[in-house]
PASEBA-1860 file (N, C-alpha, C; in nm, 3 decimals):
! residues 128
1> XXXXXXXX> -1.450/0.958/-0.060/-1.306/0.948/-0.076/-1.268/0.918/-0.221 ~ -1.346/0.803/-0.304/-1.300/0.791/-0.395/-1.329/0.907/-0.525 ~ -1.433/0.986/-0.486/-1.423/1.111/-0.565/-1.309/1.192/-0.538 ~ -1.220/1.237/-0.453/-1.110/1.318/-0.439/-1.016/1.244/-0.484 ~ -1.010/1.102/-0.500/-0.891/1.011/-0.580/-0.892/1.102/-0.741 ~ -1.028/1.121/-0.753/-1.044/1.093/-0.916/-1.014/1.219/-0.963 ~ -1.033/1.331/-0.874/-1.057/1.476/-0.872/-0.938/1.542/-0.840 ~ -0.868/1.503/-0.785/-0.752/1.586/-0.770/-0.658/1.598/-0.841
9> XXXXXXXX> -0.617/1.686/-0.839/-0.476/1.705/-0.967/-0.388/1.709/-0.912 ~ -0.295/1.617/-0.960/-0.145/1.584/-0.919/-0.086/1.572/-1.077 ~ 0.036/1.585/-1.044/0.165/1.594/-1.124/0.242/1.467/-1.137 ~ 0.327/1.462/-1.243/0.372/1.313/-1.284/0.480/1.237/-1.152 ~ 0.432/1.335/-1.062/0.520/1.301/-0.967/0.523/1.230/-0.868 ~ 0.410/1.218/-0.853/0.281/1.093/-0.778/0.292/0.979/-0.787 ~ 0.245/0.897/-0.727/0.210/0.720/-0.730/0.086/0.715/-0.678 ~ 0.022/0.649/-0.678/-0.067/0.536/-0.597/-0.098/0.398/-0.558
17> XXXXXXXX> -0.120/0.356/-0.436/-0.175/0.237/-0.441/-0.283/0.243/-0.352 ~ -0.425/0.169/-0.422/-0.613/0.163/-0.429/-0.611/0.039/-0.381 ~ -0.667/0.029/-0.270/-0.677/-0.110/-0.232/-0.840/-0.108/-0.191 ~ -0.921/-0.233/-0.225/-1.081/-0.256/-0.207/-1.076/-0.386/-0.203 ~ -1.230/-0.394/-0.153/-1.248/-0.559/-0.102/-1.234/-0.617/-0.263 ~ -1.245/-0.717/-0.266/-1.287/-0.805/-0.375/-1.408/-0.786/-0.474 ~ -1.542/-0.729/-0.366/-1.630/-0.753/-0.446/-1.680/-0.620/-0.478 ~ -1.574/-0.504/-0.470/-1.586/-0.349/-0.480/-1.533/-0.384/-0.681
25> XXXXXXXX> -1.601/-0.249/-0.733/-1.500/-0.231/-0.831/-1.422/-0.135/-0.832 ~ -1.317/-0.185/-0.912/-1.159/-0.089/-0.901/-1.204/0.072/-0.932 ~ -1.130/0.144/-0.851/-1.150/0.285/-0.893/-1.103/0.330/-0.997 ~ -1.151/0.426/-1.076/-1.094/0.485/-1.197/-0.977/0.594/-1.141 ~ -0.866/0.574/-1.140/-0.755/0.653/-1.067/-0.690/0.763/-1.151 ~ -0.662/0.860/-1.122/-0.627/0.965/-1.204/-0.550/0.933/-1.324 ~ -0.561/0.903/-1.407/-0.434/0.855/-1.536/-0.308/0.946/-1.521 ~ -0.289/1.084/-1.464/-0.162/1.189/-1.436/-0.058/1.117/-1.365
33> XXXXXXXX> -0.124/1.056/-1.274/-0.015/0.981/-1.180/0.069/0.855/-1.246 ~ 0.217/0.901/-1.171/0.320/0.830/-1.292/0.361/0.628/-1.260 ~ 0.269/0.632/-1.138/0.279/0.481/-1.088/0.115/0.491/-1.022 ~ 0.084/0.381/-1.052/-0.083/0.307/-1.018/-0.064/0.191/-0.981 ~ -0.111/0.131/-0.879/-0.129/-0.009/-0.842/-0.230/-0.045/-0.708 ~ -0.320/-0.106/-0.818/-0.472/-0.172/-0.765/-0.435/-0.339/-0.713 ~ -0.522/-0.296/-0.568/-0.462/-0.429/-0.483/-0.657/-0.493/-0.476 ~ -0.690/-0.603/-0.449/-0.797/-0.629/-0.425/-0.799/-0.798/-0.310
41> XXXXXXXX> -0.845/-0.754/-0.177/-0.820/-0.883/-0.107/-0.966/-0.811/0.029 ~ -0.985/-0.884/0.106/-1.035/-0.871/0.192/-0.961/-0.813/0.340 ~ -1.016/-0.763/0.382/-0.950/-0.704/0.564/-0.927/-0.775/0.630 ~ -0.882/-0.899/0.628/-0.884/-1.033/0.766/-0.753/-1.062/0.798 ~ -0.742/-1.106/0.878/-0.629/-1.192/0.929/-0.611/-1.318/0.902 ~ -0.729/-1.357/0.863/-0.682/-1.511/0.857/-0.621/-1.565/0.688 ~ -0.481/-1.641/0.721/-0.449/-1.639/0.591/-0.494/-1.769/0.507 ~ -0.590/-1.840/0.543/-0.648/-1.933/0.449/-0.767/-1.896/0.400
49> XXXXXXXX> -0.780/-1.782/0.377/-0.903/-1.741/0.319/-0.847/-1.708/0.169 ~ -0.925/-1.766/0.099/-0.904/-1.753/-0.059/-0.865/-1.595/-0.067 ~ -0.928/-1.525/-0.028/-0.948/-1.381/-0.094/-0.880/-1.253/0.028 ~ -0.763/-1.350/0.104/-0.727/-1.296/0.234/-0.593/-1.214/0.114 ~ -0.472/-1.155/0.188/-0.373/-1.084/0.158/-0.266/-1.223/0.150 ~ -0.211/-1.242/0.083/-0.128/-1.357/0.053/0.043/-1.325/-0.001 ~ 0.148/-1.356/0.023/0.274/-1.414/-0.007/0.330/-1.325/-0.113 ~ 0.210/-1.381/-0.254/0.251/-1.351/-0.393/0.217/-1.140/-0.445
57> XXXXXXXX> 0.101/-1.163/-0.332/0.068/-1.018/-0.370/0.158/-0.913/-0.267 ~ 0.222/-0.974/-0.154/0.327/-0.877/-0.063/0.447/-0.897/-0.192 ~ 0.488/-0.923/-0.277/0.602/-0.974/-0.321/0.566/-0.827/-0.426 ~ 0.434/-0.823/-0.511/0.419/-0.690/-0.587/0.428/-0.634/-0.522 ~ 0.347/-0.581/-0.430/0.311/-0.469/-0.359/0.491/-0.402/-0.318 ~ 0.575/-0.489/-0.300/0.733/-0.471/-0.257/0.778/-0.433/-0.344 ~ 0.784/-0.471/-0.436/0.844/-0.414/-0.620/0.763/-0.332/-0.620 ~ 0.676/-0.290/-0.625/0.582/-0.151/-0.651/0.598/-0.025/-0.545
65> XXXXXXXX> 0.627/-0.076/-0.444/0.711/0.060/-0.385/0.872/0.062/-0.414 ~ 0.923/-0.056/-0.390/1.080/-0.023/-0.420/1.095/0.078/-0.563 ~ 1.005/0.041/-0.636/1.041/0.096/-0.803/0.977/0.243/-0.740 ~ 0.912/0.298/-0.653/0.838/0.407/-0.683/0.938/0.509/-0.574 ~ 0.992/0.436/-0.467/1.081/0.478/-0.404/1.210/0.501/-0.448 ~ 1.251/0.429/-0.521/1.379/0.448/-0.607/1.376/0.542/-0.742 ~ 1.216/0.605/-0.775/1.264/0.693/-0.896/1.267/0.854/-0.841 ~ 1.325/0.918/-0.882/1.354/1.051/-0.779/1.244/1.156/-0.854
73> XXXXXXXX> 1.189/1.145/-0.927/1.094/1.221/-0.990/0.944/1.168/-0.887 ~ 0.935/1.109/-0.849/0.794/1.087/-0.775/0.843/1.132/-0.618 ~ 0.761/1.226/-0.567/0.782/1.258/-0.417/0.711/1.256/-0.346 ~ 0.567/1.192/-0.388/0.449/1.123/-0.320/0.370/1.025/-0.329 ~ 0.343/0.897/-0.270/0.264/0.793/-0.246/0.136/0.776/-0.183 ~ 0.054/0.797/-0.265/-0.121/0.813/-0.185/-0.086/0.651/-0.164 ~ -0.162/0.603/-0.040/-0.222/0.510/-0.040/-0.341/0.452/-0.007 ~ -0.454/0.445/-0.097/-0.582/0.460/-0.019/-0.626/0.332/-0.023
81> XXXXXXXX> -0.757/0.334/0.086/-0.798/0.203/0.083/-0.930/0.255/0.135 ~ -1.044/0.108/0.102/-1.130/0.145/0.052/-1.200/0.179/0.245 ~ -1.176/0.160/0.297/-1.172/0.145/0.482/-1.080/0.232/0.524 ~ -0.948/0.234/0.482/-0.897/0.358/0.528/-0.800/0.327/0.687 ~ -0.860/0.217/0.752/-0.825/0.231/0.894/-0.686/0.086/0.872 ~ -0.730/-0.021/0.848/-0.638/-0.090/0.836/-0.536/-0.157/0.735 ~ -0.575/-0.225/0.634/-0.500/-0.216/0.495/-0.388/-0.146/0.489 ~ -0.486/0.009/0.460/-0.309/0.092/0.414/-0.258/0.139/0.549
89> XXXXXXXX> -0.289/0.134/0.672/-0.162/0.132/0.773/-0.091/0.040/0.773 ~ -0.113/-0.096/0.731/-0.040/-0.215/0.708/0.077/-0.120/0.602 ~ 0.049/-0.104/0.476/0.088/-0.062/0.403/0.204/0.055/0.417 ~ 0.187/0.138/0.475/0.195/0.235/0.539/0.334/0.269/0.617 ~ 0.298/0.168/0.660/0.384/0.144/0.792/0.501/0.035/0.757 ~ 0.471/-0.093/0.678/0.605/-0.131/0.587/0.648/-0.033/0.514 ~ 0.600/0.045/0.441/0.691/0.139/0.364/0.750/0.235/0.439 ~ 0.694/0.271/0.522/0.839/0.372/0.584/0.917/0.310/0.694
97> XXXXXXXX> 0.888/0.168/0.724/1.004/0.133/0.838/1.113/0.091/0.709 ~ 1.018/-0.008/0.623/1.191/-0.083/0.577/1.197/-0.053/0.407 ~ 1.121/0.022/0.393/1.134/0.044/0.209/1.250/0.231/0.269 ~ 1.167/0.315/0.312/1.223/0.406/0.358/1.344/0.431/0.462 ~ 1.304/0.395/0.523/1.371/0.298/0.633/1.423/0.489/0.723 ~ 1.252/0.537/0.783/1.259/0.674/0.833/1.281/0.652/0.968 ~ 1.406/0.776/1.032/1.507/0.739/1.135/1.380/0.767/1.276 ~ 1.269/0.858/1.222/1.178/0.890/1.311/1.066/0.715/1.382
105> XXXXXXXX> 1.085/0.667/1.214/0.972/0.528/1.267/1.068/0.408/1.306 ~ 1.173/0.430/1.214/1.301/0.279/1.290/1.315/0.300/1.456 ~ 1.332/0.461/1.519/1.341/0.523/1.680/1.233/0.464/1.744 ~ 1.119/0.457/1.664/0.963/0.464/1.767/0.887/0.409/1.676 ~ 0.890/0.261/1.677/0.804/0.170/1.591/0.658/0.170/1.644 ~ 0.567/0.214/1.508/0.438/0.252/1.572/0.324/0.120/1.634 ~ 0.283/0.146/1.741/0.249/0.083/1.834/0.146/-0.003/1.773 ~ 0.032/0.021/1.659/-0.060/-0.016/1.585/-0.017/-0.030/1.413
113> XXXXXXXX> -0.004/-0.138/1.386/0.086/-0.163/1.215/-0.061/-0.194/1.139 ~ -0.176/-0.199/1.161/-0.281/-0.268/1.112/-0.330/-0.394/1.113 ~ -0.360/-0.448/0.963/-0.410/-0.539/0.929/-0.251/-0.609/0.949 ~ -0.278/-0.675/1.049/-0.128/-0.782/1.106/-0.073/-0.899/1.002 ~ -0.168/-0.973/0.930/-0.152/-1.039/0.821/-0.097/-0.973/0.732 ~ -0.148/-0.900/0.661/-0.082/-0.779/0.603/0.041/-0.723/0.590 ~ 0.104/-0.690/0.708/0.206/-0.584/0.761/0.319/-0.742/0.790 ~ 0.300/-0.866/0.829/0.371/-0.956/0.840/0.404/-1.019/0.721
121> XXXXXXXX> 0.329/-1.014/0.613/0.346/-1.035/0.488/0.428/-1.038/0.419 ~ 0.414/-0.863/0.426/0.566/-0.791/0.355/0.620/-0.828/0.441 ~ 0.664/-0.772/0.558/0.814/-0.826/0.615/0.860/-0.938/0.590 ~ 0.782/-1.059/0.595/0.885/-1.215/0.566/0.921/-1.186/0.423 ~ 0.823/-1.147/0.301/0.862/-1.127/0.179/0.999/-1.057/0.220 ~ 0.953/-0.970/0.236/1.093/-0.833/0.248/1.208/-0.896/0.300 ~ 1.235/-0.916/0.355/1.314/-1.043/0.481/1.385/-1.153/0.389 ~ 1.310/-1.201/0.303/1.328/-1.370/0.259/1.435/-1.351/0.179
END
């Protein structure tokens, strides 16, 4: 996966956000793309874990889509993660209920949001 991050050609029209455990190193992400943002925490739920998803980093991660959602020149958001299954559905799935706020996912809120720590994160951020 992280070779097709590096390999593909996209246009300034792009974003990303790379999310990996802690003890991964950061991917080298296409420099073309006109927004980048590297997240690094562990997959858990539990939020007293030093290296869990925390408060301060839902608070970027919120400014980093609002800004990427609000510029009209970008019309796509990769979001990868280094697992793939939970993280960025957390991710995923806050951005198009309440950053996007799509009439298809506000109708039929998806049944599986992910990493629950995660996905509750942003919302109280988002919320507060």
């Amino acid at each position: 996966c992280s070779s097709d991050l590096q390999s593909k050609e996209v246009l300034n029209h792009s974003a990303c956000i790379s999310i990996t455990d802690v003890c991964q190193a950061n991917l080298d992400l296409n420099p073309n793309w006109k927004y980048q943002f590297k997240s690094k925490f562990y997959d858990i739920d539990n939020k007293k874990h030093p290296q869990a998803f925390n408060d301060g980093l839902a608070l970027e991660v919120i400014d980093f889509m609002k800004k990427v959602y609000a510029d009209p020149e970008v019309d796509e958001l990769i979001i990868h993660c280094h697992a793939g299954i939970s993280r960025s559905r957390a991710f995923h799935c806050f951005f198009q209920y309440y950053i996007v706020e799509d009439p298809s996912v506000l109708n039929n809120p998806p049944a599986y949001i992910g990493n629950a720590l995660v996905y509750n994160s942003l919302v109280k951020m988002f919320l507060s």
